[in-house]
Backbone as a chain_set.jsonl record, in Angstrom:
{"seq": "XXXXXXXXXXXXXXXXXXXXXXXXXXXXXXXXXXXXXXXXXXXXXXXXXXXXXXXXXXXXXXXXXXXXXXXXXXXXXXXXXXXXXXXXXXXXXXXXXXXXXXXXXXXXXXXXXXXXXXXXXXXXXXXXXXXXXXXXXX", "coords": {"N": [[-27.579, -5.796, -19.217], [-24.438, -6.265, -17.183], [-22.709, -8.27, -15.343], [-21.423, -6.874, -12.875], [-23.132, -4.927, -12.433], [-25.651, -5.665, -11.893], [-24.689, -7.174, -9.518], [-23.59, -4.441, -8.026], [-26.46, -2.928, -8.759], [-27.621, -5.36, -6.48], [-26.542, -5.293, -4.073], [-26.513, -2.919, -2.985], [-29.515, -2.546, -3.107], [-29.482, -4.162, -0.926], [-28.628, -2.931, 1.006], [-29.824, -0.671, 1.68], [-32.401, -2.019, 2.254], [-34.307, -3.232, 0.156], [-36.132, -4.656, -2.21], [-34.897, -5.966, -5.474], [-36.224, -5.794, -7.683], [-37.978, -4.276, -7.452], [-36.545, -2.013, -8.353], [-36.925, -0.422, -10.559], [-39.701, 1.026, -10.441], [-41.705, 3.863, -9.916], [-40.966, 5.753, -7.386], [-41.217, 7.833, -4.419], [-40.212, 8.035, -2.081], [-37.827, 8.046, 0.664], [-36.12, 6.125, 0.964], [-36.238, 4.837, -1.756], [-35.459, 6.428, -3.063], [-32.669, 7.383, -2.302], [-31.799, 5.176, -2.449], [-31.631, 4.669, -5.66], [-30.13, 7.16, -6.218], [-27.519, 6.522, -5.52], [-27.066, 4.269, -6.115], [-26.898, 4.917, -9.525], [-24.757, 6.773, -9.095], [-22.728, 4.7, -8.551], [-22.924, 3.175, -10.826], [-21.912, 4.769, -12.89], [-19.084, 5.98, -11.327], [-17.93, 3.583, -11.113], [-18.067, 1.411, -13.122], [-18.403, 3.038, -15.321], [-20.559, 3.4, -16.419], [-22.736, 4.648, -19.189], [-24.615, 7.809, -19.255], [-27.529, 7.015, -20.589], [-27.894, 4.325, -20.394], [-28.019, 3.757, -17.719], [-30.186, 5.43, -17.158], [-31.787, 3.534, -18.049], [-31.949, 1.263, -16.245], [-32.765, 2.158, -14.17], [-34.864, 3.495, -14.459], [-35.412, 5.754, -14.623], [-35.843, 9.786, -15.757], [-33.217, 11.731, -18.123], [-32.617, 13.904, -17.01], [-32.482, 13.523, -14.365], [-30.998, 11.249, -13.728], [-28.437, 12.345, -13.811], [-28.53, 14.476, -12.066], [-28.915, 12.681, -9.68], [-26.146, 11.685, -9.711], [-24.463, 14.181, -9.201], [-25.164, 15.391, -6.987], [-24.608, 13.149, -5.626], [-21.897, 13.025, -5.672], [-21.229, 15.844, -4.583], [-21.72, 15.795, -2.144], [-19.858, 13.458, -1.177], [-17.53, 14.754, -1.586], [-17.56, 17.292, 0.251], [-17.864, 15.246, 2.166], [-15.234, 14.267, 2.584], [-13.868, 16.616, 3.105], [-14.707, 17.252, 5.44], [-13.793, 15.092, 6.59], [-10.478, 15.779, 6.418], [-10.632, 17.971, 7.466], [-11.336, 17.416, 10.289], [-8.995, 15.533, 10.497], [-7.134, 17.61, 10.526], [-7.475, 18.807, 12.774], [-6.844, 17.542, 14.502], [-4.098, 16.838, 14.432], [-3.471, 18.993, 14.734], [-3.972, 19.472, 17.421], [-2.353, 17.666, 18.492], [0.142, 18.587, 17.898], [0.022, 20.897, 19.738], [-0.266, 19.583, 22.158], [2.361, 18.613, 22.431], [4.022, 20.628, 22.511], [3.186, 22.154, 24.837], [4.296, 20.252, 26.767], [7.032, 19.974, 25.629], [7.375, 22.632, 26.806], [6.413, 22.759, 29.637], [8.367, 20.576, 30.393], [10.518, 21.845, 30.505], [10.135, 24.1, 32.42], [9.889, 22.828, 34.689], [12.452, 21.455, 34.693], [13.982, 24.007, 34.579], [13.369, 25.011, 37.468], [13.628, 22.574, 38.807], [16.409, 22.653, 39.123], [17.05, 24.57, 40.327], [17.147, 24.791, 42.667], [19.113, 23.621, 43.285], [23.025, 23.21, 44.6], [25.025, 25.477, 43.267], [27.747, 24.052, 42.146], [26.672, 21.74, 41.941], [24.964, 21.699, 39.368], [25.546, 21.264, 36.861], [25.077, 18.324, 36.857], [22.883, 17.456, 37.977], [20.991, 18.566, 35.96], [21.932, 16.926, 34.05], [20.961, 14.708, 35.052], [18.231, 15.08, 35.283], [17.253, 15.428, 32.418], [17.571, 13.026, 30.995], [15.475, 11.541, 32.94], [13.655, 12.791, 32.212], [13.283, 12.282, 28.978], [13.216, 9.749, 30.038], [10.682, 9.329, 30.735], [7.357, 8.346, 29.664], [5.695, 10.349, 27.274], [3.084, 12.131, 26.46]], "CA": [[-26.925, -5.356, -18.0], [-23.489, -7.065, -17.088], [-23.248, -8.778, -14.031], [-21.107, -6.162, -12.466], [-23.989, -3.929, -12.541], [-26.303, -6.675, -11.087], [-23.986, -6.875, -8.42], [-23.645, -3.751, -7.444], [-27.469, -3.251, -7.444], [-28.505, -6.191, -5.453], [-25.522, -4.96, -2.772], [-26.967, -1.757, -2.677], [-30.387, -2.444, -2.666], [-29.709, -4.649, 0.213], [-28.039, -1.417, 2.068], [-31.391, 0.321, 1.911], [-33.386, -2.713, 2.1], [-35.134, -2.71, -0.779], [-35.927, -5.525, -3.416], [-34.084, -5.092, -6.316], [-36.883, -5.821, -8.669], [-38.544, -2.716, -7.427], [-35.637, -0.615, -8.78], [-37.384, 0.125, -12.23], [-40.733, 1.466, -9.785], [-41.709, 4.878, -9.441], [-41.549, 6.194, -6.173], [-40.765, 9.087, -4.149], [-39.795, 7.338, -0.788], [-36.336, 8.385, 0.85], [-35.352, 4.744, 0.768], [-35.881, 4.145, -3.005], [-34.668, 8.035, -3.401], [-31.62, 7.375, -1.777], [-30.72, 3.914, -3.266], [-31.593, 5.015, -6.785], [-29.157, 7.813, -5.981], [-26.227, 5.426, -5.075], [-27.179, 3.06, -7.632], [-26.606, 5.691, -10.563], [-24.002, 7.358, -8.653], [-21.463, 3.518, -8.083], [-22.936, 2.454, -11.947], [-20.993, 5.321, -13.009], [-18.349, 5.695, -11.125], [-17.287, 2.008, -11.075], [-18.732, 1.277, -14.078], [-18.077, 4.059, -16.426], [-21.953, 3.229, -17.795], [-23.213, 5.634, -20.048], [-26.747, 8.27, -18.332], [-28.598, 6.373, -21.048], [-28.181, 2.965, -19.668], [-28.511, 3.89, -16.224], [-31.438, 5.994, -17.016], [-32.837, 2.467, -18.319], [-31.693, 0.414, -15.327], [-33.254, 2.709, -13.059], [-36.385, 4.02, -14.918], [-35.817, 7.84, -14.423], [-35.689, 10.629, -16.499], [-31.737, 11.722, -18.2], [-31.948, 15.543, -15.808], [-32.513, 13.326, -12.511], [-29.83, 10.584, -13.418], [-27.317, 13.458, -14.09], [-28.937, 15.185, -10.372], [-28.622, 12.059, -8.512], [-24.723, 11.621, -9.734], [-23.79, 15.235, -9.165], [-25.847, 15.68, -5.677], [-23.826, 12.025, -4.408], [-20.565, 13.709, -5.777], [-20.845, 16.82, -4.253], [-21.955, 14.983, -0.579], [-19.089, 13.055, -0.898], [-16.651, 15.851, -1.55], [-18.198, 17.398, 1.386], [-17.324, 14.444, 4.154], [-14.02, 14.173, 3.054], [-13.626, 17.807, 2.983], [-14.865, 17.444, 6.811], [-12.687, 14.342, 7.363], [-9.852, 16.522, 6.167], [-10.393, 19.054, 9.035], [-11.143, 16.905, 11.29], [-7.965, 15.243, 10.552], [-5.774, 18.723, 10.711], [-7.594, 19.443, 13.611], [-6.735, 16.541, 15.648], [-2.823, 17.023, 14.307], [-2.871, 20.495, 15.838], [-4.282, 19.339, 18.972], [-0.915, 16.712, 18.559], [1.381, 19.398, 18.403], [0.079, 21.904, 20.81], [0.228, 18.976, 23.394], [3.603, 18.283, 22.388], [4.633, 21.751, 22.72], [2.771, 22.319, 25.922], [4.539, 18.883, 26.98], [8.103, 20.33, 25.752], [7.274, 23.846, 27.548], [6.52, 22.157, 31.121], [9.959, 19.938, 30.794], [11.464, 23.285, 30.125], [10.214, 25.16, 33.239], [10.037, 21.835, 35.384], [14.235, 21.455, 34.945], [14.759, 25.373, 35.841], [12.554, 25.04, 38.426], [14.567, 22.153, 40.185], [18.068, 23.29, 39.094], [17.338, 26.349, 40.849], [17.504, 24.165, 43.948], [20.493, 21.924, 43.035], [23.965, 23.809, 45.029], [25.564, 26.2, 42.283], [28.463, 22.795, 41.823], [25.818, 20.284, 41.543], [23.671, 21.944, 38.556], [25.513, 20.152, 35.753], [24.928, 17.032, 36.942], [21.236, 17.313, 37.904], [20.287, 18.8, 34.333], [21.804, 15.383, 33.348], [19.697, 13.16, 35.553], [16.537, 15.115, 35.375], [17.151, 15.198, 31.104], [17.447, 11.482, 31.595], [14.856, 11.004, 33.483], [12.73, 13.655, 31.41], [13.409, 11.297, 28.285], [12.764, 8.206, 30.094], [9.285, 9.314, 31.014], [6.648, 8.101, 28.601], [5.259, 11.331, 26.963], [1.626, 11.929, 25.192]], "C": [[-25.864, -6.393, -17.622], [-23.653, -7.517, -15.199], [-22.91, -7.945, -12.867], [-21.745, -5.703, -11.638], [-24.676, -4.741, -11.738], [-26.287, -6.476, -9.746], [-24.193, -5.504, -7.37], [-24.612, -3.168, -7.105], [-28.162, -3.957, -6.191], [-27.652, -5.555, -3.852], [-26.52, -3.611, -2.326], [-28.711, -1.291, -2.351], [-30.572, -3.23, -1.235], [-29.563, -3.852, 1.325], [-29.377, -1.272, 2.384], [-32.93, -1.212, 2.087], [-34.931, -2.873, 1.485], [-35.375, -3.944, -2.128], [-35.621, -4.862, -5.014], [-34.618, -5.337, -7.875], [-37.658, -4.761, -8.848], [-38.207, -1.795, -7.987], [-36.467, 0.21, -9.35], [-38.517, 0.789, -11.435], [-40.712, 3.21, -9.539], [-41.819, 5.229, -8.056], [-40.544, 7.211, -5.896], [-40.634, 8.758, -2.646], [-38.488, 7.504, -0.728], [-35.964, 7.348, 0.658], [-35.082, 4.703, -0.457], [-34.834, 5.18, -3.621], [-32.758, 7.765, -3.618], [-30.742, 6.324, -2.628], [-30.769, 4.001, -4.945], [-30.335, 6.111, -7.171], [-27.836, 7.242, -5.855], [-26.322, 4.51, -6.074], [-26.638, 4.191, -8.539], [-25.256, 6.041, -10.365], [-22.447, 6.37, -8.667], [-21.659, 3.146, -9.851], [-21.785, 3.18, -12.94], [-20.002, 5.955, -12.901], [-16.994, 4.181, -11.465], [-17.351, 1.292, -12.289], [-18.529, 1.903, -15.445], [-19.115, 3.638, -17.101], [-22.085, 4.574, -18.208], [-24.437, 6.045, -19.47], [-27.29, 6.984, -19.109], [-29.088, 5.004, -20.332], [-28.712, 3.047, -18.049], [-29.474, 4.559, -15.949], [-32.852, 4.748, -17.01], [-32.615, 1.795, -17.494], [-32.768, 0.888, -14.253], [-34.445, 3.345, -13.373], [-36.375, 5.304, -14.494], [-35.043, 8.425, -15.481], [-33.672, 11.019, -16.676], [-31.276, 13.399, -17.154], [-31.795, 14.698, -14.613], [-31.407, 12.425, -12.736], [-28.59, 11.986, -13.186], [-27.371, 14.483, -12.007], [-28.55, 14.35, -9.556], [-27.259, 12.037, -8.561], [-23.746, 12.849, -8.915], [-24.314, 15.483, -7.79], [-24.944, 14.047, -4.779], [-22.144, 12.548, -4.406], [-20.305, 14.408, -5.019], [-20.803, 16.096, -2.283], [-20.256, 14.611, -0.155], [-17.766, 13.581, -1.024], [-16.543, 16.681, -0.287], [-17.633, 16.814, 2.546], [-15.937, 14.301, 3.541], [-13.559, 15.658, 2.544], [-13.518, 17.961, 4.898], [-14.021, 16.281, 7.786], [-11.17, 14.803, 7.366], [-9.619, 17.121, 7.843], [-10.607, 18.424, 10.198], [-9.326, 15.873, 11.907], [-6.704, 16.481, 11.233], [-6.0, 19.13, 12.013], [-6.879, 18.65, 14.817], [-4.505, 16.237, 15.24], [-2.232, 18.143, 14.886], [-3.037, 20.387, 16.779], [-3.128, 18.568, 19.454], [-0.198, 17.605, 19.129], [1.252, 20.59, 19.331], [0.37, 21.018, 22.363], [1.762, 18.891, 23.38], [3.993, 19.034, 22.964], [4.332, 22.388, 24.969], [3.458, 21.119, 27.269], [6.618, 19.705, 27.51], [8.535, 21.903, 26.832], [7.344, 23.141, 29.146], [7.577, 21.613, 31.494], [10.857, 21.489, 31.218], [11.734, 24.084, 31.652], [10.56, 24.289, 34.51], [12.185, 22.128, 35.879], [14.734, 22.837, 35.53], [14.47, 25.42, 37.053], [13.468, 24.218, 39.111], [15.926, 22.197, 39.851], [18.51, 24.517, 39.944], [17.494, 26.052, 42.354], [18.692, 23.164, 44.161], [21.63, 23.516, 43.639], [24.274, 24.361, 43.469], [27.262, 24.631, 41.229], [27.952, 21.681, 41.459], [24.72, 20.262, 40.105], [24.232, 21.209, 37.34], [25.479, 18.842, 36.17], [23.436, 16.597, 37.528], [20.869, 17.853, 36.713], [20.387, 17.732, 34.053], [20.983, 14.392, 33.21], [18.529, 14.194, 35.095], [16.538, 15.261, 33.179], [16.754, 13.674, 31.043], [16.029, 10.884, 31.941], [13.399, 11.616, 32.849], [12.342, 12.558, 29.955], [12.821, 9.686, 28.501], [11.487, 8.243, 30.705], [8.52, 9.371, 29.988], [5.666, 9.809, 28.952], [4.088, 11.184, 26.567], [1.452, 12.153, 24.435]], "O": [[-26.29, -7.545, -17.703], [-24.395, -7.177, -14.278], [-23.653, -7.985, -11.886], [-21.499, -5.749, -10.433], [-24.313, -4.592, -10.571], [-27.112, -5.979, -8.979], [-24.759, -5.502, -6.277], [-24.682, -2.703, -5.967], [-28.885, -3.505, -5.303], [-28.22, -5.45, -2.764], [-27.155, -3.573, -1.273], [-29.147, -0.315, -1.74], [-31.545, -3.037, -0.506], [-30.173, -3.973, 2.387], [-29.923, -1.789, 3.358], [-34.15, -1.075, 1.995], [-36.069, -2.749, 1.937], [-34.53, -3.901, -3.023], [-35.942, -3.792, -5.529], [-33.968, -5.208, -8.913], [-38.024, -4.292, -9.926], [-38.916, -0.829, -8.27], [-36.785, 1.317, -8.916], [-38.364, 1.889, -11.966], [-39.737, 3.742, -9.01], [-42.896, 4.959, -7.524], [-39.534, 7.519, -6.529], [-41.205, 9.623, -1.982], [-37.8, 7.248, -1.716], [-35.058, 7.466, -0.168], [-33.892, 4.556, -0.738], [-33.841, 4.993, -4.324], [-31.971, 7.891, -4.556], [-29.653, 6.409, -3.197], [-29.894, 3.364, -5.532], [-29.669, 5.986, -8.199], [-26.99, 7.984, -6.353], [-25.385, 4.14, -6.781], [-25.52, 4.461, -8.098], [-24.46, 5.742, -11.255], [-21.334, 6.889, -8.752], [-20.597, 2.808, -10.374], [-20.965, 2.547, -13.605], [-19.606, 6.595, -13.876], [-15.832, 4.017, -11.836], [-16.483, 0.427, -12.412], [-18.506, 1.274, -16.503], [-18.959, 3.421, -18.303], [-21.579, 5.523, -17.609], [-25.299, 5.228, -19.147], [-27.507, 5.961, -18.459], [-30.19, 4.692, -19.88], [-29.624, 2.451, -17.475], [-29.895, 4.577, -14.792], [-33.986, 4.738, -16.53], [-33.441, 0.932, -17.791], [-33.484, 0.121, -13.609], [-35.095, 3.777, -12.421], [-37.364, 5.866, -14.023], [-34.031, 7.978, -16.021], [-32.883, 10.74, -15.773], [-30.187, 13.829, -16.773], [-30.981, 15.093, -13.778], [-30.536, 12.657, -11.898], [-28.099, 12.254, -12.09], [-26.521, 14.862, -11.201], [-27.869, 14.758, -8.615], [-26.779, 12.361, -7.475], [-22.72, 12.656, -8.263], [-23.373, 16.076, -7.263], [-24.761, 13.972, -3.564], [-21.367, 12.488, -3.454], [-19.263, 14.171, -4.408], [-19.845, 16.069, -1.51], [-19.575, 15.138, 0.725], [-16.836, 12.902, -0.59], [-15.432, 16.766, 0.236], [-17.125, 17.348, 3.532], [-15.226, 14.149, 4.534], [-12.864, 15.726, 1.53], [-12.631, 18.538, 5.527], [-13.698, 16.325, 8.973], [-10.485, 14.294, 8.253], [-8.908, 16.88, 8.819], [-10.052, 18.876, 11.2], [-8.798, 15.665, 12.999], [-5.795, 16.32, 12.046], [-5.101, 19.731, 12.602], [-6.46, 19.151, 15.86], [-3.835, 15.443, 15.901], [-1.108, 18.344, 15.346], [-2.367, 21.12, 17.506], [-2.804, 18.666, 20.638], [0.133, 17.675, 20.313], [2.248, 21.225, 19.675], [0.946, 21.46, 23.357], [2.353, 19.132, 24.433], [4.461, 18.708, 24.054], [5.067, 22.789, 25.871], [3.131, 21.184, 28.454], [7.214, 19.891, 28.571], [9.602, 22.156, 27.391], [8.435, 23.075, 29.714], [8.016, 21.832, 32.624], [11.608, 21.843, 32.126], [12.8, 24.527, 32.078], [11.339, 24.743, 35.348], [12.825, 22.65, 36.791], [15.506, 22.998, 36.475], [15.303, 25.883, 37.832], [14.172, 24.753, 39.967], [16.622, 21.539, 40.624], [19.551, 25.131, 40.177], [17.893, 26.893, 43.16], [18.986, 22.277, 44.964], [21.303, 24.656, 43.309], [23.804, 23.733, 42.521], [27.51, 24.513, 40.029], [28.501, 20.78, 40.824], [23.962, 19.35, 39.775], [23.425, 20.502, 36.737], [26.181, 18.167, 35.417], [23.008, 15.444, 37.461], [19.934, 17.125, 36.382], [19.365, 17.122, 33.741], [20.501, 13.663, 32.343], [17.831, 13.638, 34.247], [15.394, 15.103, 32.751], [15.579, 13.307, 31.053], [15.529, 9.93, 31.345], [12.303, 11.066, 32.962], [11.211, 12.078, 29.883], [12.309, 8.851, 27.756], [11.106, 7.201, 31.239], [8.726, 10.302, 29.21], [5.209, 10.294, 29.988], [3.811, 10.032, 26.232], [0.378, 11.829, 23.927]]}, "num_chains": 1, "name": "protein.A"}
């Protein structure tokens, strides 16, 4: 095992707090579950190990390495599938304020132009543009 590998179990068993001599241990505990899962899942990713080796690092069968890889894959496809939309969502909520922002200037200026003398209206559009501009927006 290269030290890499080492590495990246002792890190990971420290996540889950878990000694990292235990790895090789059978158990069926969400903790070891989980970090056996992430272990397999970073050895080959990061790693480009081969199932076999990581079947022998981790003492499980070559269907469950192949399960834990493809079950942390799909997860993690998943949250940034949901950080995605949460992203687009919070860009549409941008531009509907904007719009809702540029709409109010809009009705705001007819609104007091419609009180400015019929001689005075180009020169209040000016100031209240002006002054529309020089008000910090959201």
């Amino acid at each position: 095992m290269t030290k890499e590998a080492q590495n990246i179990i002792k890190l990971i068993c420290l996540k889950y707090n878990i000694d990292p001599e235990k790895i090789k241990q059978q158990s069926r505990k969400i903790q070891m579950v989980a970090c056996k899962r992430e272990i397999a899942y970073q050895l080959r990713t990061q790693l480009n190990m081969c199932y076999n080796d990581i079947e022998e690092i981790l003492n499980i069968k070559p269907s469950t390495t192949r399960y834990h890889i493809s079950v942390t894959t799909q997860y993690i496809k998943q949250q940034q599938i949901k950080q995605k939309r949460i992203q687009n969502r919070e860009e549409q909520e941008k531009r509907q304020t904007k719009m809702i922002a540029k709409n109010t200037d809009k009705k705001m200026i007819c609104e007091i132009l419609d009180m400015f003398p019929e001689q005075d209206k180009k020169w209040g559009k000016k100031l209240l543009i002006e002054a529309i501009n020089w008000y910090p927006k959201v």
